[in-house]
DSSP file (Angstrom, degrees, kcal/mol; ACC not computed):
  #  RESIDUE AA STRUCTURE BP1 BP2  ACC     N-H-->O    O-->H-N    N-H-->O    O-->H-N    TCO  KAPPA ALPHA  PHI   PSI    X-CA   Y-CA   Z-CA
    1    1 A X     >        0   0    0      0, 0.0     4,-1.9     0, 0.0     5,-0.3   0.000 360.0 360.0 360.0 -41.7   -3.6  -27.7   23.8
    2    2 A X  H  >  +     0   0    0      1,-0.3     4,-3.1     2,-0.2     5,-0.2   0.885 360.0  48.3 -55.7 -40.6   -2.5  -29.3   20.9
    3    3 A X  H  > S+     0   0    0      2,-0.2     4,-1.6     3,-0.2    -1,-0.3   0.828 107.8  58.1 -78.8 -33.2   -4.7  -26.9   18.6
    4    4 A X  H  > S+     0   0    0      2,-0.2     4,-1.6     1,-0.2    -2,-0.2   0.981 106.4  49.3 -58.1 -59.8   -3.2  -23.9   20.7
    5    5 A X  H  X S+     0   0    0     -4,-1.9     4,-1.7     1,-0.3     6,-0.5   0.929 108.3  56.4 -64.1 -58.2    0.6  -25.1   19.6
    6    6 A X  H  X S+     0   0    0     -4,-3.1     4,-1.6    -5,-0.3     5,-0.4   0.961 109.3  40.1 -77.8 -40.5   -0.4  -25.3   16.2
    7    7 A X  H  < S+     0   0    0     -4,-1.6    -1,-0.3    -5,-0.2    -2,-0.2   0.922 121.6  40.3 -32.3 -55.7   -1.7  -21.9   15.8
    8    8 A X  H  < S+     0   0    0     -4,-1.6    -2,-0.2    -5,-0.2    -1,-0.2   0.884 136.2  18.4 -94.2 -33.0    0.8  -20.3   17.6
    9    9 A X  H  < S-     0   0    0     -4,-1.7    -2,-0.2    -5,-0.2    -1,-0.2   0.338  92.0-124.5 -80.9   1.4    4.0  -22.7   16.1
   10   10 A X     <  +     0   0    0     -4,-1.6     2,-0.4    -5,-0.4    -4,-0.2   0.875  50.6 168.6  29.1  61.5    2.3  -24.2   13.0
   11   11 A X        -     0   0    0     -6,-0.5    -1,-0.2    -5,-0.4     9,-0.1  -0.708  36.2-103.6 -91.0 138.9    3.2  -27.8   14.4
   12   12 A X        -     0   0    0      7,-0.5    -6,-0.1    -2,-0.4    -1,-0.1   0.257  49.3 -64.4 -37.1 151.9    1.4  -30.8   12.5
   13   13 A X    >   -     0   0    0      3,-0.1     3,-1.7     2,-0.1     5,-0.3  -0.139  55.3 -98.3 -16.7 126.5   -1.6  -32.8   13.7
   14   14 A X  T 3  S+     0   0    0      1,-0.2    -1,-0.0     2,-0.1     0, 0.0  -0.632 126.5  32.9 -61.8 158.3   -1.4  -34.9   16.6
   15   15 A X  T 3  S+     0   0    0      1,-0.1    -1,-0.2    -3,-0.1    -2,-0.1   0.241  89.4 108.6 112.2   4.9   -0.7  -38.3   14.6
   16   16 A X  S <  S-     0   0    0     -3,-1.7    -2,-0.1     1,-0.1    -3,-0.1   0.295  95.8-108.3 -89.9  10.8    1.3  -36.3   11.6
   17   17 A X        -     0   0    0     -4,-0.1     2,-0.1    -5,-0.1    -1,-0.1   0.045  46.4 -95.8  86.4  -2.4    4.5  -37.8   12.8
   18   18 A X  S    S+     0   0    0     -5,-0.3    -5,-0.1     1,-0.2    -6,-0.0  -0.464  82.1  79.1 108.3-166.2    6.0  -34.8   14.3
   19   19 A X  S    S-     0   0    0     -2,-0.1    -7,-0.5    -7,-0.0     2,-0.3   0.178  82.2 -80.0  59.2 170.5    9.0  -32.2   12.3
   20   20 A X        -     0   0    0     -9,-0.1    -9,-0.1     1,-0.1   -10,-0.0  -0.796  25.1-123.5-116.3 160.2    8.2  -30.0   10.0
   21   21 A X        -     0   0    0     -2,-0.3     3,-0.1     2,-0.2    -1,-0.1   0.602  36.2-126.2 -93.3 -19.2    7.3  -30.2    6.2
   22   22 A X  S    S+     0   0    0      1,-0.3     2,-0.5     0, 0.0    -1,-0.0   0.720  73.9 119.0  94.4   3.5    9.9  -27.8    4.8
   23   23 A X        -     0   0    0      3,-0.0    -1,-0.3     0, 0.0     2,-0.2  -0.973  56.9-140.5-134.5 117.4    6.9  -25.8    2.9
   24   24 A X        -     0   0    0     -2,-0.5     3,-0.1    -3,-0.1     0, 0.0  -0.706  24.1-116.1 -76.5 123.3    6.4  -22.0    3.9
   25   25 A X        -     0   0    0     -2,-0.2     2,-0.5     1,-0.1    -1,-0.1  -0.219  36.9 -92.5 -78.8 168.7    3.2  -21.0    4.1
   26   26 A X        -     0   0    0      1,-0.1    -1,-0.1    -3,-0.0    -3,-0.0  -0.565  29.7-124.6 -96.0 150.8    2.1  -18.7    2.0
   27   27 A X        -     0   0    0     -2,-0.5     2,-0.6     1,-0.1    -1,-0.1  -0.066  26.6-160.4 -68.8 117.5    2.1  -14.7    2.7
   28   28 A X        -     0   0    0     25,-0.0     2,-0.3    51,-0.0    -1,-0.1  -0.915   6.7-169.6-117.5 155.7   -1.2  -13.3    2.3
   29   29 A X        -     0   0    0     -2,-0.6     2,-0.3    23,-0.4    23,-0.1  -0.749   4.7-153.4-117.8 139.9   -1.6   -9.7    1.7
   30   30 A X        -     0   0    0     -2,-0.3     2,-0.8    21,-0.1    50,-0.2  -0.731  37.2 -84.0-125.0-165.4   -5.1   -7.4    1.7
   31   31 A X        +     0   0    0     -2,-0.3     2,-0.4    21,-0.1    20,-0.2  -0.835  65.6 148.0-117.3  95.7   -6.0   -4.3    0.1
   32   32 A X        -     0   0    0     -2,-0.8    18,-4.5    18,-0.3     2,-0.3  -0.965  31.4-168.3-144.2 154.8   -4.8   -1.7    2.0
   33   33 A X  E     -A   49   0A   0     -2,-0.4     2,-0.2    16,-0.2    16,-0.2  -0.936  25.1-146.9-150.0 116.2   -3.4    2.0    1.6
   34   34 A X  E     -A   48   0A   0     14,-3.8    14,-0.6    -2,-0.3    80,-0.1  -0.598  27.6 -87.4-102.8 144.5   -1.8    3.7    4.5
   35   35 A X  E     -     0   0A   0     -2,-0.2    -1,-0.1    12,-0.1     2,-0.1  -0.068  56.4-113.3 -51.0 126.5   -1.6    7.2    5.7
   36   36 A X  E     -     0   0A   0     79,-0.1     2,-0.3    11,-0.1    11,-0.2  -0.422  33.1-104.3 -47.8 126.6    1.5    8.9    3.9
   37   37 A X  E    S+A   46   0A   0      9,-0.8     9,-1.6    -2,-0.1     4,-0.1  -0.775  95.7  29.3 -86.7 162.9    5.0   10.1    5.8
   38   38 A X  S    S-     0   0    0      7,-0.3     3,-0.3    -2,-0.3     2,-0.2   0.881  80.5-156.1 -61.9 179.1    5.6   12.6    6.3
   39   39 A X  S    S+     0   0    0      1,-0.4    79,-0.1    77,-0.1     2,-0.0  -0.621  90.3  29.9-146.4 101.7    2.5   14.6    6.8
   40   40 A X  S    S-     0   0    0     77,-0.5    -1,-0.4    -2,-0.2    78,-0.2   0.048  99.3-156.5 -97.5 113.8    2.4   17.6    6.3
   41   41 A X  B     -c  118   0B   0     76,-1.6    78,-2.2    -3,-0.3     4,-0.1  -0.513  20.3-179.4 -90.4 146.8    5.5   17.0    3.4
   42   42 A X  S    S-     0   0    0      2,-0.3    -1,-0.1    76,-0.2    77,-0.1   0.843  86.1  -5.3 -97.8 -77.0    8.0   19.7    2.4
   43   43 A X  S    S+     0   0    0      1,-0.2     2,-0.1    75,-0.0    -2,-0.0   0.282 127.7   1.8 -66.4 -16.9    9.7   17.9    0.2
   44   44 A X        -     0   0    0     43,-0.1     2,-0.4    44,-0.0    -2,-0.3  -0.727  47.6-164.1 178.8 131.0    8.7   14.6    0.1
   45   45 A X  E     - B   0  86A   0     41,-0.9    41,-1.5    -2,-0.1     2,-1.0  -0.983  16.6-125.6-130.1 130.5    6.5   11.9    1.3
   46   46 A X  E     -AB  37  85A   0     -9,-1.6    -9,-0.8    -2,-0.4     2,-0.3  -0.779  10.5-164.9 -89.3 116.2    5.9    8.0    1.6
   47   47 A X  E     - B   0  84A   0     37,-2.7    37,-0.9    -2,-1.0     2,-0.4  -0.512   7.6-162.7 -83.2 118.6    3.1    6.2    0.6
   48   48 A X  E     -AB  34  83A   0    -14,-0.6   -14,-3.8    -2,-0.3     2,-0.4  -0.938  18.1-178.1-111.7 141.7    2.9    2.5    1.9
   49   49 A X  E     -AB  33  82A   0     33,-1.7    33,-3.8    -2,-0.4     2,-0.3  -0.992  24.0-144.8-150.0 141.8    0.4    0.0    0.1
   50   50 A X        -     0   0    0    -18,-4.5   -18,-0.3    -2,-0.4     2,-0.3  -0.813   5.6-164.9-113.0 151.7   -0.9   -3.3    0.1
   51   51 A X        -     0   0    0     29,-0.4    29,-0.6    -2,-0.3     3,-0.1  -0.821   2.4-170.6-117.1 145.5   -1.9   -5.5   -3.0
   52   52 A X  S    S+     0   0    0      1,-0.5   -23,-0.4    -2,-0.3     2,-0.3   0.649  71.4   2.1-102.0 -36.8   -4.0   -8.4   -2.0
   53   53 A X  S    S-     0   0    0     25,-0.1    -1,-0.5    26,-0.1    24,-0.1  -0.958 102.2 -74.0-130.9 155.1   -4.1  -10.5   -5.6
   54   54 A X  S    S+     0   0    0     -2,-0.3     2,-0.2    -3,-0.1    24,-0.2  -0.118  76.8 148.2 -39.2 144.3   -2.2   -9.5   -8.9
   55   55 A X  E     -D   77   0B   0     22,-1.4     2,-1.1    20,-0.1    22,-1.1  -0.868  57.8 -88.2 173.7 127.9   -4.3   -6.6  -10.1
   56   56 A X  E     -D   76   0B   0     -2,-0.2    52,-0.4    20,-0.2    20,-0.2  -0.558  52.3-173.8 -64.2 108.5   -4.0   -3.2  -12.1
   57   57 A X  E     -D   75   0B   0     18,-2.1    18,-0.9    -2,-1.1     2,-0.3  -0.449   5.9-177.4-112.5 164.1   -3.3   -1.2   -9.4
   58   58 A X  E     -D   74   0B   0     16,-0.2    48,-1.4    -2,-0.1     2,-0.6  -0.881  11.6-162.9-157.6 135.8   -3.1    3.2   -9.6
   59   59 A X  E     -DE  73 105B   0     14,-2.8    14,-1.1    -2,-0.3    13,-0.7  -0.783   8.3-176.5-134.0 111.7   -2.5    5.5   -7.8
   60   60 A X  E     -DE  71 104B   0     44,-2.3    44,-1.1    -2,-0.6     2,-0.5  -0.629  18.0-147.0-122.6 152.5   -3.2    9.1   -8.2
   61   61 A X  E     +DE  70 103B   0      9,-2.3     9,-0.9    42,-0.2     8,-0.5  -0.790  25.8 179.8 -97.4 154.7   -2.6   12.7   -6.5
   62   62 A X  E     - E   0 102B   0     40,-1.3    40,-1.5    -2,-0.5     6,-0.3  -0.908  21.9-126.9-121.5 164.2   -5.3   15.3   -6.9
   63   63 A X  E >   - E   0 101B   0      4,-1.9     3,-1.7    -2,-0.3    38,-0.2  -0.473  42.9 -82.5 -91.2 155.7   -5.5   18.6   -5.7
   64   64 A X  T 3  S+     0   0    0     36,-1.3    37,-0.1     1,-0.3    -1,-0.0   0.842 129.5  50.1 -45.9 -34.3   -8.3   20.1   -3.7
   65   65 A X  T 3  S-     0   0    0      1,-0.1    -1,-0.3     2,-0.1     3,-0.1   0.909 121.5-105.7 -56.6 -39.2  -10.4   20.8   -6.9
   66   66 A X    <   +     0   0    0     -3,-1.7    -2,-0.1     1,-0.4    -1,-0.1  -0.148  67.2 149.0  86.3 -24.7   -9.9   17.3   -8.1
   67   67 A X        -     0   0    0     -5,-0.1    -4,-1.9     1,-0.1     2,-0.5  -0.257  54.9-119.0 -34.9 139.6   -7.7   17.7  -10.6
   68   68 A X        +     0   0    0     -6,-0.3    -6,-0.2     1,-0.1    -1,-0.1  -0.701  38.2 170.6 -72.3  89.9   -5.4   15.0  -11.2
   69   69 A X        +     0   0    0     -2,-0.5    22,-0.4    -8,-0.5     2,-0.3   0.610  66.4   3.4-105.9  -5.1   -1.8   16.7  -10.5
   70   70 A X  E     -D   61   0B   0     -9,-0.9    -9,-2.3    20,-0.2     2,-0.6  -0.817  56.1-143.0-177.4 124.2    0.6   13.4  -10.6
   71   71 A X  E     -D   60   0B   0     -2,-0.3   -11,-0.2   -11,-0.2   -12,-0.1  -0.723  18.8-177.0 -99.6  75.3    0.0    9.5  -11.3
   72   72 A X  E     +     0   0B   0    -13,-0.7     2,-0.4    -2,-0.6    -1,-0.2   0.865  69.4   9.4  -8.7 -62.3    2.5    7.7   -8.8
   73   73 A X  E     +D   59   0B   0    -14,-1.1   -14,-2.8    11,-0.0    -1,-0.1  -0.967  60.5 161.5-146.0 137.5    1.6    4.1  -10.0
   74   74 A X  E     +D   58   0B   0     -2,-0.4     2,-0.3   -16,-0.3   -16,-0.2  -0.297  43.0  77.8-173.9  81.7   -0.3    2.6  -13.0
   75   75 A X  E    S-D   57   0B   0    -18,-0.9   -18,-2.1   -20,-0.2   -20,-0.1  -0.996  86.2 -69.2 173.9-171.7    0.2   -0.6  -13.9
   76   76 A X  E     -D   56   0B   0     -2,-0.3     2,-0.3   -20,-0.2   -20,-0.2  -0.510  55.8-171.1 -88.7 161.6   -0.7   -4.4  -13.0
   77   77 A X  E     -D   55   0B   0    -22,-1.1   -22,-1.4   -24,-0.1     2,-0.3  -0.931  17.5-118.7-136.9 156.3    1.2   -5.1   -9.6
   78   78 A X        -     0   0    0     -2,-0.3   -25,-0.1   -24,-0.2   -27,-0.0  -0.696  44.7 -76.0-105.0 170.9    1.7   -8.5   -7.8
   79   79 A X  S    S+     0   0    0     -2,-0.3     2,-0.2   -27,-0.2    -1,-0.2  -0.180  84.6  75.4 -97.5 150.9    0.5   -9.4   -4.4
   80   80 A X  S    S-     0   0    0    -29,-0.6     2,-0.7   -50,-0.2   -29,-0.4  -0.737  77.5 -60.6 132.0 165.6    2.7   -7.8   -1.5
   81   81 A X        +     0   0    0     -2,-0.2     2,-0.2   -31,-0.2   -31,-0.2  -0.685  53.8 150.8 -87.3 119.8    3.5   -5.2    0.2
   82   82 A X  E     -B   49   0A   0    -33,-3.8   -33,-1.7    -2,-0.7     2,-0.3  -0.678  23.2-158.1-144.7-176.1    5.1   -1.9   -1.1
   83   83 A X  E     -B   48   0A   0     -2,-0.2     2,-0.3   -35,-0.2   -35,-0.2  -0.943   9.5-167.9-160.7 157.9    5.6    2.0   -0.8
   84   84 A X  E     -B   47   0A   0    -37,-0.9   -37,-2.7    -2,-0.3     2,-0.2  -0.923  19.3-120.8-129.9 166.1    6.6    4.5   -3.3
   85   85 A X  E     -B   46   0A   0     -2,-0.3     2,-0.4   -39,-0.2   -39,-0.2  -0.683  12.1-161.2-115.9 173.4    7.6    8.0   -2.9
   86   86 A X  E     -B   45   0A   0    -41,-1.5     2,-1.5    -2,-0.2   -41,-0.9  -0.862  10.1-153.9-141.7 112.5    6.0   11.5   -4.4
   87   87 A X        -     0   0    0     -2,-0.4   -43,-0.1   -43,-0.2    -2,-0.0   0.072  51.8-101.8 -68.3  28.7    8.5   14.9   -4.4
   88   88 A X  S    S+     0   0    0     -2,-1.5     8,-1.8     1,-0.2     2,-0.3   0.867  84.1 136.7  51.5  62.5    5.4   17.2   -4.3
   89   89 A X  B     -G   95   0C   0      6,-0.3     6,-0.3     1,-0.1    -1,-0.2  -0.778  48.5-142.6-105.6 160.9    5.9   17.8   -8.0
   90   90 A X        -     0   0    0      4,-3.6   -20,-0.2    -2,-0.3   -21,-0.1  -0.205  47.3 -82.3-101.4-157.9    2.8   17.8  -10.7
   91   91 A X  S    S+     0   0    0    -22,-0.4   -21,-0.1     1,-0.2   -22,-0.0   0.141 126.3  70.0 -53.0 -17.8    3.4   16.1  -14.2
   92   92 A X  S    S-     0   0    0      2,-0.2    -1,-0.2   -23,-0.1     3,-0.1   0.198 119.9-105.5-123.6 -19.4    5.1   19.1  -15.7
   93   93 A X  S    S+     0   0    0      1,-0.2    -2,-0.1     0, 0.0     0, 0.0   0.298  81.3 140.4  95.4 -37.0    8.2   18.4  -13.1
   94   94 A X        -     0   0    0      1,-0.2    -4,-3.6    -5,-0.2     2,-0.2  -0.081  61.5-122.4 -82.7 153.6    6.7   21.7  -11.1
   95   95 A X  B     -G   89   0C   0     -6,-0.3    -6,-0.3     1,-0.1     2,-0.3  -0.566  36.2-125.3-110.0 154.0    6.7   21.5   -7.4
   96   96 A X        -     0   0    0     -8,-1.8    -1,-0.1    -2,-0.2     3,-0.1  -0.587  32.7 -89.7 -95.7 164.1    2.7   22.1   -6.3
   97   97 A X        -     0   0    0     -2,-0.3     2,-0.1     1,-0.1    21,-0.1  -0.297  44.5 -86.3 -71.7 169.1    1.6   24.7   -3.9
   98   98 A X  S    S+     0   0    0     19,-0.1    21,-0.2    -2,-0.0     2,-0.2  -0.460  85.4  87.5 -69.0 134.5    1.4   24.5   -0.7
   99   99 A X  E    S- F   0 118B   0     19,-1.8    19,-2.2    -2,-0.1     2,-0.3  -0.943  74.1 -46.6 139.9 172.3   -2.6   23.0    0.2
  100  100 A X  E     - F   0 117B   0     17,-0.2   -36,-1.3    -2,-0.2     2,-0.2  -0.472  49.5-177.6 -95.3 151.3   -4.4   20.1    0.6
  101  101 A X  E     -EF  63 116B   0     15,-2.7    15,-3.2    -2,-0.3     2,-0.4  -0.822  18.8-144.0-136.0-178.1   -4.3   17.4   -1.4
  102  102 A X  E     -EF  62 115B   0    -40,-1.5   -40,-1.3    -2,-0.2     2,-0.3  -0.990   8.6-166.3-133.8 138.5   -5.9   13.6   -2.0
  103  103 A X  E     -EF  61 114B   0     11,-4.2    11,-1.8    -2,-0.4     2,-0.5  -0.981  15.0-166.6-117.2 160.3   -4.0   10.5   -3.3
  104  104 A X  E     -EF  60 113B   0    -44,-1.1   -44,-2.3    -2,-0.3     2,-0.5  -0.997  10.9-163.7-140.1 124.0   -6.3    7.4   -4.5
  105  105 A X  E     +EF  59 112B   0      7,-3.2     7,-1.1    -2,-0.5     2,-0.3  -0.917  13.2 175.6-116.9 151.4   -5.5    3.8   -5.3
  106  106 A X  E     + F   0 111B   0    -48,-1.4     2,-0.4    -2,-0.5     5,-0.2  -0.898   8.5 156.6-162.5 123.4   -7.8    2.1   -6.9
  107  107 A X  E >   - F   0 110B   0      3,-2.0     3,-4.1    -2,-0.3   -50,-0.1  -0.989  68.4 -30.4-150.3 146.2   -7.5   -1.8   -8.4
  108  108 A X  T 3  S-     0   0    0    -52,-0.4   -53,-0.0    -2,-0.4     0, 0.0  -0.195 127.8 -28.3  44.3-115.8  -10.3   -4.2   -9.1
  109  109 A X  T 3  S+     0   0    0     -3,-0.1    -1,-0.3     2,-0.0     2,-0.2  -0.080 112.6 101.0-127.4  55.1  -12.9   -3.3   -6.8
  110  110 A X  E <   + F   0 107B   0     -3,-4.1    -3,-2.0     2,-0.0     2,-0.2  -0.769  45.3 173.9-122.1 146.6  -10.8   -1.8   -3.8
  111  111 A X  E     + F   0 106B   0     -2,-0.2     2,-0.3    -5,-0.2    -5,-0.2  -0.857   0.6 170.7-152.8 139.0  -10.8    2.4   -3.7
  112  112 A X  E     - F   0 105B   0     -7,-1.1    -7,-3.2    -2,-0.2     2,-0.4  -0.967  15.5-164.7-155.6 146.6   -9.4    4.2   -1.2
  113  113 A X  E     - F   0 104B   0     -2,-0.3     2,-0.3    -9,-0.2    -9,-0.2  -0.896   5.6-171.9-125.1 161.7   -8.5    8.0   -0.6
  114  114 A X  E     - F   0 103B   0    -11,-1.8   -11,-4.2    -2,-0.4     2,-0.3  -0.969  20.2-129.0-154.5 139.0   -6.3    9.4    2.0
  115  115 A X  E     + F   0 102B   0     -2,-0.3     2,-0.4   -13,-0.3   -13,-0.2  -0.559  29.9 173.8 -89.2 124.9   -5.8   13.3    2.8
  116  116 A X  E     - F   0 101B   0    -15,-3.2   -15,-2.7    -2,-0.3     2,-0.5  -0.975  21.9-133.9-150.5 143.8   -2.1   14.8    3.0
  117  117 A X  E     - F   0 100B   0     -2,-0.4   -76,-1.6   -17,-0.2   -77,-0.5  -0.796   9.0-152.6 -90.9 142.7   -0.9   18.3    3.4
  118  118 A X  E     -cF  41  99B   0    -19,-2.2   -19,-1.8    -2,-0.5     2,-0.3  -0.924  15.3-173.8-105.8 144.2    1.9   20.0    1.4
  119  119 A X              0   0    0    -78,-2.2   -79,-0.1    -2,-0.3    -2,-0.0  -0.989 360.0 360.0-141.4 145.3    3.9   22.9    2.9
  120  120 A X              0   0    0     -2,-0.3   -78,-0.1   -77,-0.0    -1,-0.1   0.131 360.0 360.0-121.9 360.0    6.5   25.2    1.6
């Protein structure tokens, strides 16, 4: 029972004198990259991501070719949870056409791609 309580309340050890220690544990985070909102975007979409350890983290759109139309994030990021947004635009400031696209994060040796439409 005892081991149930502490799981679900963190409460000490039987014999740890009862109260709490005042020390929050700490937040861990994994390496995750989540399907974009909206999807299919008009105007705009949000990207949510997880960092698990400090890490150069990037994150890149391509186009159905592969090309490389817009770099979102590129640079070292600390562990947590986060989201940025992308205004269908390429690099040039120009809004892309309407079509499939890919975004990729990629840090240390976590890679993930996720599929999103744009629509005009």
């Amino acid at each position: 029972m005892r081991v149930i309580l502490n799981n679900l309340f963190g409460l000490p050890p039987a014999g740890g004198g009862g109260g709490t220690s005042g020390v929050e544990p700490k937040a861990t985070y994994q390496w995750a990259l989540s399907q974009n909102t909206p999807n299919p975007l008009g105007s705009g979409t949000e990207i949510r991501y997880e960092v698990a350890r400090a890490a150069h983290v990037s994150i890149k759109v391509y186009n159905a070719m592969g090309q490389m139309v817009q770099v979102l994030k590129n640079e070292r990021t600390e562990p947590g949870r986060y989201s940025l947004t992308w205004d269908g635009r390429n690099r040039s400031g120009e809004r892309v056409s309407s079509g499939v696209y890919f975004y990729k994060m990629e840090a240390e040796q976590y890679s993930a791609v996720k599929k999103m439409l744009v629509v005009k």
